[in-house]
C-alpha positions as YAML, in Angstrom:
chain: A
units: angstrom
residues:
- id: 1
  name: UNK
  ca: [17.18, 15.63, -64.46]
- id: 2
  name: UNK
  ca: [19.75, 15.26, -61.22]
- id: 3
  name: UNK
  ca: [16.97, 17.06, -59.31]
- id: 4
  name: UNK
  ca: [14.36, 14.43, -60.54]
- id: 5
  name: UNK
  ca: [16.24, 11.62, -59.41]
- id: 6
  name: UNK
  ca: [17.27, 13.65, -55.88]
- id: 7
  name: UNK
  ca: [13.26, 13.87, -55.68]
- id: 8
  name: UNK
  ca: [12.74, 10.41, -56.57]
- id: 9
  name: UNK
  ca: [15.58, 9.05, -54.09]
- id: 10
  name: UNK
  ca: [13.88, 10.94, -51.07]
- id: 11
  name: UNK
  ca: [10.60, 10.07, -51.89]
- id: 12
  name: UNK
  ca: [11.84, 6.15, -51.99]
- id: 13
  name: UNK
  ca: [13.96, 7.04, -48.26]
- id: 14
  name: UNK
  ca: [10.47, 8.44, -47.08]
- id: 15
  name: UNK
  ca: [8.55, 5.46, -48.28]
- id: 16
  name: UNK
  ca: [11.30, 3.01, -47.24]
- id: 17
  name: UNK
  ca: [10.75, 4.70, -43.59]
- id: 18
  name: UNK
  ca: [7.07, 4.60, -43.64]
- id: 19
  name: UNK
  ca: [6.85, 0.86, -44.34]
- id: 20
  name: UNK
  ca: [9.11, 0.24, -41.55]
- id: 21
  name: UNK
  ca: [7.26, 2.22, -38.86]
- id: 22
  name: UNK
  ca: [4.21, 0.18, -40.11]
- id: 23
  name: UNK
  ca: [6.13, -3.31, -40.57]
- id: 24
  name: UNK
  ca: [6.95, -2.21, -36.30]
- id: 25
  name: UNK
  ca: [3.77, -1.48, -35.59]
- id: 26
  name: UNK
  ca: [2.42, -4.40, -36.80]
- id: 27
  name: UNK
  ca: [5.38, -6.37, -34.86]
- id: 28
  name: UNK
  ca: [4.02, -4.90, -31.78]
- id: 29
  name: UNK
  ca: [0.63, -5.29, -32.34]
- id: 30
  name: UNK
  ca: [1.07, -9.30, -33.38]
- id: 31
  name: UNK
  ca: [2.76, -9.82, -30.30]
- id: 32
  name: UNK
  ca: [0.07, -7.87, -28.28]
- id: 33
  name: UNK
  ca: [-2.21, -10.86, -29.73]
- id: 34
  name: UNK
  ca: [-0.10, -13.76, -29.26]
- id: 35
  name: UNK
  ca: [0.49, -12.48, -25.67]
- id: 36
  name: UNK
  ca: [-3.70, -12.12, -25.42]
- id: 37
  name: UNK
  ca: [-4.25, -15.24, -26.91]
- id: 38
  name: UNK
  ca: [-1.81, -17.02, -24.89]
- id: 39
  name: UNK
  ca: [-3.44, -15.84, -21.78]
- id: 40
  name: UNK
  ca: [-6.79, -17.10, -23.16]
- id: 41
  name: UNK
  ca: [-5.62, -20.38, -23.34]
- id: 42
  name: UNK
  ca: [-4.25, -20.46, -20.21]
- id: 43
  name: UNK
  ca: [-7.54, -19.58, -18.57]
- id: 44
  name: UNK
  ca: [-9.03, -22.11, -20.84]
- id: 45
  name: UNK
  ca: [-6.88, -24.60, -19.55]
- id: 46
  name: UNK
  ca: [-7.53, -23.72, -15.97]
- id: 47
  name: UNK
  ca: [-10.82, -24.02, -16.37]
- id: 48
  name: UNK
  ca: [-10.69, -27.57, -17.75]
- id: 49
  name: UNK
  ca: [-9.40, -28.41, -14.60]
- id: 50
  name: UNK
  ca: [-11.80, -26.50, -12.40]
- id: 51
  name: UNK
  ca: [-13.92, -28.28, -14.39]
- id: 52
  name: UNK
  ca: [-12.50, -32.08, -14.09]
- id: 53
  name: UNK
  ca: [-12.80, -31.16, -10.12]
- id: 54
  name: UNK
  ca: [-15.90, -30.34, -10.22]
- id: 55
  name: UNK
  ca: [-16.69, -33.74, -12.11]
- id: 56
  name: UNK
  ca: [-15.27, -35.52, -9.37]
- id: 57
  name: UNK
  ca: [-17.38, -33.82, -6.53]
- id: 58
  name: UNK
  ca: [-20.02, -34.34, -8.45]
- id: 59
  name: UNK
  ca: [-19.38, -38.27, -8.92]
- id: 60
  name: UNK
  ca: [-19.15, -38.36, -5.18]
- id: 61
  name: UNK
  ca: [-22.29, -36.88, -4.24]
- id: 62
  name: UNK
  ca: [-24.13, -38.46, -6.64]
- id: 63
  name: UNK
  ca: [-22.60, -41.94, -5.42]
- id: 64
  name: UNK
  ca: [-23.06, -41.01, -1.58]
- id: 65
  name: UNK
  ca: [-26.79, -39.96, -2.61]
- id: 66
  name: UNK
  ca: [-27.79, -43.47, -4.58]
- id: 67
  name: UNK
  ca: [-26.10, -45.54, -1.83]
- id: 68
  name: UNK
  ca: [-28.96, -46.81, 0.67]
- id: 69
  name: UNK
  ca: [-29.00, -45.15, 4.01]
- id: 70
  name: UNK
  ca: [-27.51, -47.06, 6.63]
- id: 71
  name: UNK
  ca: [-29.73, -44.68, 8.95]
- id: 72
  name: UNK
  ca: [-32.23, -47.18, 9.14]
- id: 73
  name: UNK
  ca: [-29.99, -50.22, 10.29]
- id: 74
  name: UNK
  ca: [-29.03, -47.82, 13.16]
...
């Protein structure tokens, strides 16, 4: 029966040791997407203000384009 429990014991050490290699892995692997997903949203953001810009040139142009022309006047 000592043998029994000396097999039990190491197979509980070798399980103990498996479910921390995959409780690491998965550590690595959620901070892998966190970093990913932090870099997504700081692309997103960049492109909101690409995009703001781009709101504003267009505003301009499409004010300087209804004005009259003062060509005529000339």
């Amino acid at each position: 029966m000592h043998s029994l429990e000396n097999l039990n014991l190491s197979q509980v050490a070798a399980i103990s040791n498996d479910l921390k290699s995959i409780r690491t892995q998965e550590k690595v692997q959620l901070q892998d997407l966190k970093d990913r997903f932090a870099s997504f949203i700081e692309r997103v953001q960049e492109l909101e203000q690409q995009n703001k810009l781009l709101e504003g040139e267009l505003l301009v142009l499409c004010q300087k384009h209804s004005e009259p022309s003062r060509f005529r006047a000339l």
